[in-house]
GUVODREN-608407 format. One record per residue (C-alpha): residue in three letters; residue number from 1; x negated, y, z negated. Coordinates in steps of 0.2 Angstrom, whole numbers, padded with zeros to 4 digits, m for minus. Example, Ala and Ser with C-alpha at 12.3 -4.5 7.8 and 13.67 -1.06 7.14 Angstrom:
! residues 2
+-----+-----+-------+-------+-------+
: res :   n :     x :     y :     z :
+-----+-----+-------+-------+-------+
: ALA :   1 : m0062 : m0022 : m0039 :
: SER :   2 : m0068 : m0005 : m0036 :
+-----+-----+-------+-------+-------+
! end
This chain:
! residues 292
+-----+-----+-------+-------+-------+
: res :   n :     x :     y :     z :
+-----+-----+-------+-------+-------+
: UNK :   1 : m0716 :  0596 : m0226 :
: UNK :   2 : m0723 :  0613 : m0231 :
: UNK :   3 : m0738 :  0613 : m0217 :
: UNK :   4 : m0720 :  0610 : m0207 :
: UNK :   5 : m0711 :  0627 : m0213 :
: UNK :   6 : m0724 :  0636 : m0211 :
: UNK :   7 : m0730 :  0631 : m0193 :
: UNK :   8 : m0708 :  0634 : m0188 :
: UNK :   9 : m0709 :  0651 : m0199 :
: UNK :  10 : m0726 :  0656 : m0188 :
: UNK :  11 : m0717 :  0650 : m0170 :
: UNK :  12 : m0701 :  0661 : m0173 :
: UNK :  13 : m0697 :  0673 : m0158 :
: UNK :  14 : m0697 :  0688 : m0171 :
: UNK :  15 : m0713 :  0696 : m0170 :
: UNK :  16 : m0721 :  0707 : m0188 :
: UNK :  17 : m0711 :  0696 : m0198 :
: UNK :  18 : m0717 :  0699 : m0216 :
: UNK :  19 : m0719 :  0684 : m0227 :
: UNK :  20 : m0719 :  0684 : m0246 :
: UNK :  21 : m0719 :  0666 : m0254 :
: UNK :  22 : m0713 :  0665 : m0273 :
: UNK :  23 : m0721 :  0652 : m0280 :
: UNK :  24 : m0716 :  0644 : m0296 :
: UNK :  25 : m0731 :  0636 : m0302 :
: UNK :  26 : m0731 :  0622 : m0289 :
: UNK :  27 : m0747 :  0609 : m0290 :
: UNK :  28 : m0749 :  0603 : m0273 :
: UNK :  29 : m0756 :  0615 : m0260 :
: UNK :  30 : m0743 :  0625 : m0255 :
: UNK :  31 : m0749 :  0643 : m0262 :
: UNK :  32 : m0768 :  0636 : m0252 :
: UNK :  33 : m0758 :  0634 : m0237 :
: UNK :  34 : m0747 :  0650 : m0236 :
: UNK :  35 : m0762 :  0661 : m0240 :
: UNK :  36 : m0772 :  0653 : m0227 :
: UNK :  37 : m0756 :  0656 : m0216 :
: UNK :  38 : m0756 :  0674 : m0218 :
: UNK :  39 : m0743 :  0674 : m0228 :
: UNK :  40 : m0743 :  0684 : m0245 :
: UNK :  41 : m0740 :  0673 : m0261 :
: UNK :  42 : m0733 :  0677 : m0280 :
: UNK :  43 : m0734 :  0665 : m0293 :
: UNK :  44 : m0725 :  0663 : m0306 :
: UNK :  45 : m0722 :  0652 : m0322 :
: UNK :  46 : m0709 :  0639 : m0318 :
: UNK :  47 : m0699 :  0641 : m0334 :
: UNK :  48 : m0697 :  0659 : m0327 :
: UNK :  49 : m0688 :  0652 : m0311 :
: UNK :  50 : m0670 :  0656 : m0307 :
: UNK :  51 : m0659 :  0658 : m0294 :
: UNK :  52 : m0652 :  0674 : m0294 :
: UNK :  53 : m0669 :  0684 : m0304 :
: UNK :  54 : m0681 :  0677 : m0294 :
: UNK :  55 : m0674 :  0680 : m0277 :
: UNK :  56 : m0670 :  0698 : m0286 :
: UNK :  57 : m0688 :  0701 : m0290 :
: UNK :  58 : m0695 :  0694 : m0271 :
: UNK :  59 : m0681 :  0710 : m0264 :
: UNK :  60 : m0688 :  0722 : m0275 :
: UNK :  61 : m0706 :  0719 : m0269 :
: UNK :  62 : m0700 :  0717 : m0250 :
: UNK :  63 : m0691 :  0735 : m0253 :
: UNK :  64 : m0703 :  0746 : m0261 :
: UNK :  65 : m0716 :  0739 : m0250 :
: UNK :  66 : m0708 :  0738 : m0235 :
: UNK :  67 : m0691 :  0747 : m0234 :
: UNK :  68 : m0683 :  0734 : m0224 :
: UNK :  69 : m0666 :  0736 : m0218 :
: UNK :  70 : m0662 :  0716 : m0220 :
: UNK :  71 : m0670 :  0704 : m0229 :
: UNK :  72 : m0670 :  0686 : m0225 :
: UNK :  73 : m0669 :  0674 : m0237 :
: UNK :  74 : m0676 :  0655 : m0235 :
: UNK :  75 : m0679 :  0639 : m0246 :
: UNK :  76 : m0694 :  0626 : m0248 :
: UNK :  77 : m0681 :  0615 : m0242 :
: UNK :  78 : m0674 :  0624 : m0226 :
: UNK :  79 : m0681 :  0619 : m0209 :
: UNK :  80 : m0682 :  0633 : m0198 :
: UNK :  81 : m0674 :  0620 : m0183 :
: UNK :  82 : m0677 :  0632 : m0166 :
: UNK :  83 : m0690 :  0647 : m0161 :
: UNK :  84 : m0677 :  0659 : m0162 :
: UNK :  85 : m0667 :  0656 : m0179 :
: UNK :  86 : m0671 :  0672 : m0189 :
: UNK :  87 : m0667 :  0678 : m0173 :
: UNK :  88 : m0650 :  0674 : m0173 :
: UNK :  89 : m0648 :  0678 : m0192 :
: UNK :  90 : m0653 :  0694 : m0187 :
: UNK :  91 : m0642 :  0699 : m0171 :
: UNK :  92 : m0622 :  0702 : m0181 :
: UNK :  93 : m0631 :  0718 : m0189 :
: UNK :  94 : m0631 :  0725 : m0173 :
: UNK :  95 : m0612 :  0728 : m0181 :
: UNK :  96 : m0616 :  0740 : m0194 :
: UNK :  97 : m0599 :  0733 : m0206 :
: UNK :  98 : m0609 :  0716 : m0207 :
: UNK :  99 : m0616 :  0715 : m0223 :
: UNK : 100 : m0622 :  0698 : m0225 :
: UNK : 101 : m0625 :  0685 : m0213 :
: UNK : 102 : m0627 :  0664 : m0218 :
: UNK : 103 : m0636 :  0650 : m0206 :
: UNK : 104 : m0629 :  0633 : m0200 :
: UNK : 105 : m0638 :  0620 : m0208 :
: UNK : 106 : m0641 :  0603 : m0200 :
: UNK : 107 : m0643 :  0587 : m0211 :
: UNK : 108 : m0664 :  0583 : m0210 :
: UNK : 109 : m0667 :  0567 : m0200 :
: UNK : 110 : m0668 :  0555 : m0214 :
: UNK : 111 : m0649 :  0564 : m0222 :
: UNK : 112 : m0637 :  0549 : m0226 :
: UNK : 113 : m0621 :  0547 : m0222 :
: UNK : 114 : m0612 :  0559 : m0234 :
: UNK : 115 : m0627 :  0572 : m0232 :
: UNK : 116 : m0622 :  0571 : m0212 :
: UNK : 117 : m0604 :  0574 : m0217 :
: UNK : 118 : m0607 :  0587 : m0229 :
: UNK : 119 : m0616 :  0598 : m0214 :
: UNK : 120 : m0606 :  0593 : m0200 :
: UNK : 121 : m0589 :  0598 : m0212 :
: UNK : 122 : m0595 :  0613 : m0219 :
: UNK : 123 : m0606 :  0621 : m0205 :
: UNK : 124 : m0598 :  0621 : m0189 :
: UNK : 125 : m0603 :  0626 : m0170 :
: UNK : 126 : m0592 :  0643 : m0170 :
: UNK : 127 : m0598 :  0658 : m0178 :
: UNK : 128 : m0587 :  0668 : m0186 :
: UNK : 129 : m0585 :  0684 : m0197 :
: UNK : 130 : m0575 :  0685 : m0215 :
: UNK : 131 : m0567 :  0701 : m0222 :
: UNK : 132 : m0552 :  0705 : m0235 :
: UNK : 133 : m0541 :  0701 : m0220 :
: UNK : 134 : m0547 :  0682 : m0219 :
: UNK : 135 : m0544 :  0677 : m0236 :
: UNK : 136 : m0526 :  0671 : m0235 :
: UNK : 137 : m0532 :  0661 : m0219 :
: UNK : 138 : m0549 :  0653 : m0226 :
: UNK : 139 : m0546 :  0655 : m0247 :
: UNK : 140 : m0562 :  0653 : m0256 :
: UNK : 141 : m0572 :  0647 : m0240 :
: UNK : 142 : m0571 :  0666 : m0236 :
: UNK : 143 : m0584 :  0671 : m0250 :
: UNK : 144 : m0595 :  0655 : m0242 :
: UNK : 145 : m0613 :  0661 : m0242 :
: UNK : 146 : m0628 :  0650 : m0244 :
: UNK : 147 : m0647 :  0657 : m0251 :
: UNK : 148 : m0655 :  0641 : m0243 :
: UNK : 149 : m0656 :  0653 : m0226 :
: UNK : 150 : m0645 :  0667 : m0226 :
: UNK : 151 : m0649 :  0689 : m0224 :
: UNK : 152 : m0643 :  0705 : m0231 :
: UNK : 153 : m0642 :  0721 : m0228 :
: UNK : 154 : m0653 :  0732 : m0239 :
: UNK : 155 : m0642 :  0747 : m0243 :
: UNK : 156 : m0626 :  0736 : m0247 :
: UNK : 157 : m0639 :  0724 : m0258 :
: UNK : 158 : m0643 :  0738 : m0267 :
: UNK : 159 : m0628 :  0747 : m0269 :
: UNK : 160 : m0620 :  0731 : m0275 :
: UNK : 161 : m0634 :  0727 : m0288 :
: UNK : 162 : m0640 :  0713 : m0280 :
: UNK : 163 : m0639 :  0697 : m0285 :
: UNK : 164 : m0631 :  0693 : m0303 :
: UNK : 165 : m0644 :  0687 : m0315 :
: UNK : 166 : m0639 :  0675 : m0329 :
: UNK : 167 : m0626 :  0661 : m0316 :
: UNK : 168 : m0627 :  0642 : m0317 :
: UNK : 169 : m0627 :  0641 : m0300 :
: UNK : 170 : m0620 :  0653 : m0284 :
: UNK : 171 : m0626 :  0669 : m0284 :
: UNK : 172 : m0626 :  0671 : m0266 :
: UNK : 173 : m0605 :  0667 : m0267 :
: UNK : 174 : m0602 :  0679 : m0279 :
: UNK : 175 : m0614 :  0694 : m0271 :
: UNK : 176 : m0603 :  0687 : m0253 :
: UNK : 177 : m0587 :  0690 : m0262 :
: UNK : 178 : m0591 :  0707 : m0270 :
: UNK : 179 : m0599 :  0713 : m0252 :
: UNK : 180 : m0579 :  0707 : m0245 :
: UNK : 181 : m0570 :  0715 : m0259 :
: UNK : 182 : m0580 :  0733 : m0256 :
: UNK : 183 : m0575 :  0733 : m0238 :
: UNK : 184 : m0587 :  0725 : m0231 :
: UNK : 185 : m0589 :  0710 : m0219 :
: UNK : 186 : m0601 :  0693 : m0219 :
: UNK : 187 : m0603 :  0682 : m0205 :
: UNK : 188 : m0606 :  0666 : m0199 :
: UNK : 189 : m0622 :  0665 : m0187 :
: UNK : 190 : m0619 :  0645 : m0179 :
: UNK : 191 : m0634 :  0650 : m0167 :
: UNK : 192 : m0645 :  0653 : m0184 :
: UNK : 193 : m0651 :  0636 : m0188 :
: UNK : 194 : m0660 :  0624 : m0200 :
: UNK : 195 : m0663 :  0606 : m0205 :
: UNK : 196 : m0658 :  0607 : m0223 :
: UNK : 197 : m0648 :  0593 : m0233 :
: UNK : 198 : m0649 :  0582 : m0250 :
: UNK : 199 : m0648 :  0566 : m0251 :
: UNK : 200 : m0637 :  0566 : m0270 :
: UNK : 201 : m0636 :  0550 : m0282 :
: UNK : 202 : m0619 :  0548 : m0288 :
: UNK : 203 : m0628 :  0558 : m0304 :
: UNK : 204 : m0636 :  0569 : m0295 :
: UNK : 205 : m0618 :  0574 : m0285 :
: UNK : 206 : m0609 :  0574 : m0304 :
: UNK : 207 : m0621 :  0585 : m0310 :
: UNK : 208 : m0620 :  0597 : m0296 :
: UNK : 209 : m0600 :  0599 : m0297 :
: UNK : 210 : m0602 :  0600 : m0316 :
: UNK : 211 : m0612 :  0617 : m0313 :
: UNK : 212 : m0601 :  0624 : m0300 :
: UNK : 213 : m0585 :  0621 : m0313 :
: UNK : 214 : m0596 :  0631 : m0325 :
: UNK : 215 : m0597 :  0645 : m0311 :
: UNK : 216 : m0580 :  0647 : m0306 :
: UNK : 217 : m0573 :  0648 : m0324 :
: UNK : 218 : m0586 :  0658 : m0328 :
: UNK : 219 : m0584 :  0670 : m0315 :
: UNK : 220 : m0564 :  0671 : m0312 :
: UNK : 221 : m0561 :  0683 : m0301 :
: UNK : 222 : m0567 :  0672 : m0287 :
: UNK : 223 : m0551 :  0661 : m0289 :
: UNK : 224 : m0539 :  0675 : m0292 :
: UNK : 225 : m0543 :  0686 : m0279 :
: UNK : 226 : m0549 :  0669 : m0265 :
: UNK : 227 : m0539 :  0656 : m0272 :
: UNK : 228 : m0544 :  0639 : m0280 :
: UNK : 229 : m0552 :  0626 : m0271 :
: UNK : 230 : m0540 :  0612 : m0271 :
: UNK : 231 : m0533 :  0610 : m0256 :
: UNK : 232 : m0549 :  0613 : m0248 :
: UNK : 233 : m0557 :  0597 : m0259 :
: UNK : 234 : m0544 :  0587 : m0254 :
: UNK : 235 : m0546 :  0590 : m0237 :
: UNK : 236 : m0565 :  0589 : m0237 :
: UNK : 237 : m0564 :  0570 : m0247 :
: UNK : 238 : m0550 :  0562 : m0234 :
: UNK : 239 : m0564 :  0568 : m0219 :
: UNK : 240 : m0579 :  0563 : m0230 :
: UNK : 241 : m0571 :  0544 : m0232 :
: UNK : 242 : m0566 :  0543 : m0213 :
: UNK : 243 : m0585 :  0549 : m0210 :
: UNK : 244 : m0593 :  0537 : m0219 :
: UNK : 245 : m0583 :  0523 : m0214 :
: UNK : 246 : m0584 :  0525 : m0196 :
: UNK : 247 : m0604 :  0528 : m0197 :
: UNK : 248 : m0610 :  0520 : m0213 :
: UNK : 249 : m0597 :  0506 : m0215 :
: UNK : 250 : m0590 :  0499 : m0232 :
: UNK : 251 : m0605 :  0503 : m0242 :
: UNK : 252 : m0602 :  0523 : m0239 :
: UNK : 253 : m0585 :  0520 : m0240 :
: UNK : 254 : m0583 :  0515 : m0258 :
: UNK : 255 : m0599 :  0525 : m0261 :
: UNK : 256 : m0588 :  0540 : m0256 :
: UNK : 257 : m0574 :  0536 : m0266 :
: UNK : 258 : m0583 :  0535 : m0280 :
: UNK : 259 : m0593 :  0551 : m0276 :
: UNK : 260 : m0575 :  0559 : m0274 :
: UNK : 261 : m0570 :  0556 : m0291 :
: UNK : 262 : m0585 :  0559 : m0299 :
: UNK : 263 : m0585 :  0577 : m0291 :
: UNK : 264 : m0568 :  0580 : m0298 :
: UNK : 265 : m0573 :  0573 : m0315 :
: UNK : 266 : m0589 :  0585 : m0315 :
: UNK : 267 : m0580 :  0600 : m0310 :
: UNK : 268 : m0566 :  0598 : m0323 :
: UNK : 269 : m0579 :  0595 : m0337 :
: UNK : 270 : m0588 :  0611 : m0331 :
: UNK : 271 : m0573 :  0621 : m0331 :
: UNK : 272 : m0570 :  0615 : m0349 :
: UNK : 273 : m0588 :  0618 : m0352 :
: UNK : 274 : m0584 :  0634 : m0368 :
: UNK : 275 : m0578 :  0619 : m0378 :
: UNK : 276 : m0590 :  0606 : m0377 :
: UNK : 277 : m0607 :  0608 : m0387 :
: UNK : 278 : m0624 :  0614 : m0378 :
: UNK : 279 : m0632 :  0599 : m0381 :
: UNK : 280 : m0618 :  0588 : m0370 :
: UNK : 281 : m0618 :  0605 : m0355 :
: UNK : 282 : m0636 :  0604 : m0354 :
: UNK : 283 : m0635 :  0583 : m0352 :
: UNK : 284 : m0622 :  0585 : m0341 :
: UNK : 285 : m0628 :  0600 : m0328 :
: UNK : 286 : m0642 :  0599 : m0313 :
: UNK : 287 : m0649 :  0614 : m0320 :
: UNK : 288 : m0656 :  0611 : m0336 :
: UNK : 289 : m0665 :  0626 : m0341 :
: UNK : 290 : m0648 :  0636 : m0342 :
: UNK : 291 : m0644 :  0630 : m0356 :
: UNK : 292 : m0661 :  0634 : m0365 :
+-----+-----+-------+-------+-------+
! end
């Protein structure tokens, strides 16, 4: 899959596209590959990994060396899925309000069926902006940003301290919502795509809701000043459960239902998460080194 991104990075319509690679200790041959590609590489240990630091750490080297106006950020994970994607991410800051900009991401070939709904539910075919003025509309989806393939602009990056360094999990949320609660607007680039999409076990997916309850209680003013994400989950299961059965039959069904309530069941537990012991936090979160 690397020798793939690179070969989609390398064919993208943008040309001087500078490429830095942070690579945390991988031992296959993806920092052989990306030097060979041109690309320049830093390693470092992955204990040291982290959302929001390391992504902090690959701006800081991409300013001083460069003094970019936008940096763009991409994932392992994330397929660049047409020639001119960065492109795209790159066009809505032709309007200087636009502070942030996040991709559509596609489910990969091989993205089951709640993977597929999960895409095709939260990235739709219209682009769209977000400001102060959307969120009675849109609620929390109006702080939605996504680090898997989104871009920022430099100076409102900066001014803004980047992003926050010691979260669980949605650093690029919280930087979104500070960005729309300064004045500033984030948009929605449909025409910016990627293939990028998980296929999450019924643990995997608990786990995962588990750290975003820890993130929203943790970080408050997201739900006073957007709104809690209720009605939105609701909405989001009843379309997930028509999904599945229509294209994945029983099977997906009952897996959805039980997905459903296992998300809720995470989510609670992770906004309870200040009164349960570290040990049972750490067993029960994706991201285990959090709680080291």
């Amino acid at each position: 899959m690397w020798e793939q991104w690179i070969d989609e990075v390398k064919n993208q319509s943008v040309e001087n596209l500078s490429i830095l690679i942070i690579d945390s200790s991988s031992e296959d041959k993806s920092v052989s590959l990306s030097e060979e590609a041109g690309f320049d590489v830093l390693s470092i240990p992955k204990q040291e990994f982290n959302h929001a630091g390391t992504r902090n750490k690959a701006a800081q080297i991409a300013i001083k060396k460069l003094n970019p106006e936008v940096i763009v950020f991409l994932t392992q994970d994330a397929l660049l899925n047409s020639p001119d994607s960065i492109k795209n991410i790159l066009k809505p800051f032709e309007d200087d309000e636009i502070a942030a900009v996040c991709g559509r991401q596609l489910p990969h070939v091989a993205a089951d069926a709640v993977a597929s709904h999960s895409r095709m539910y939260n990235y739709k075919c219209e682009s769209h902006e977000n400001s102060q003025s959307h969120i009675s509309e849109k609620g929390l989806k109006a702080a939605y940003m996504s680090n898997s393939f989104a871009a920022y602009r430099v100076s409102v990056f900066e001014s803004l301290g980047g992003f926050p360094e010691g979260l669980i999990f949605g650093e690029d949320m919280y930087l979104a919502a500070k960005m729309i609660l300064a004045g500033h607007k984030t948009y929605y680039a449909s025409a910016a795509t990627v293939r990028h999409s998980h296929n999450y076990s019924l643990k995997e997916e608990f786990n995962r809701y588990f750290d975003i309850g820890v993130f929203h209680s943790s970080q408050p003013f997201l739900l006073t000043n957007f709104g809690k994400p209720s009605g939105e989950g609701l909405r989001f299961a009843i379309s997930e459960l028509k999904y599945c059965l229509r294209h994945g039959g029983v099977y997906w069904a009952l897996n959805s239902i039980i997905r459903t309530g296992l998300k809720f069941l995470g989510y609670k537990l992770g906004s309870l998460h200040l009164g349960l012991p570290k040990f049972m936090n750490k067993a029960l979160s994706m991201d285990k080194n959090y709680w080291m």
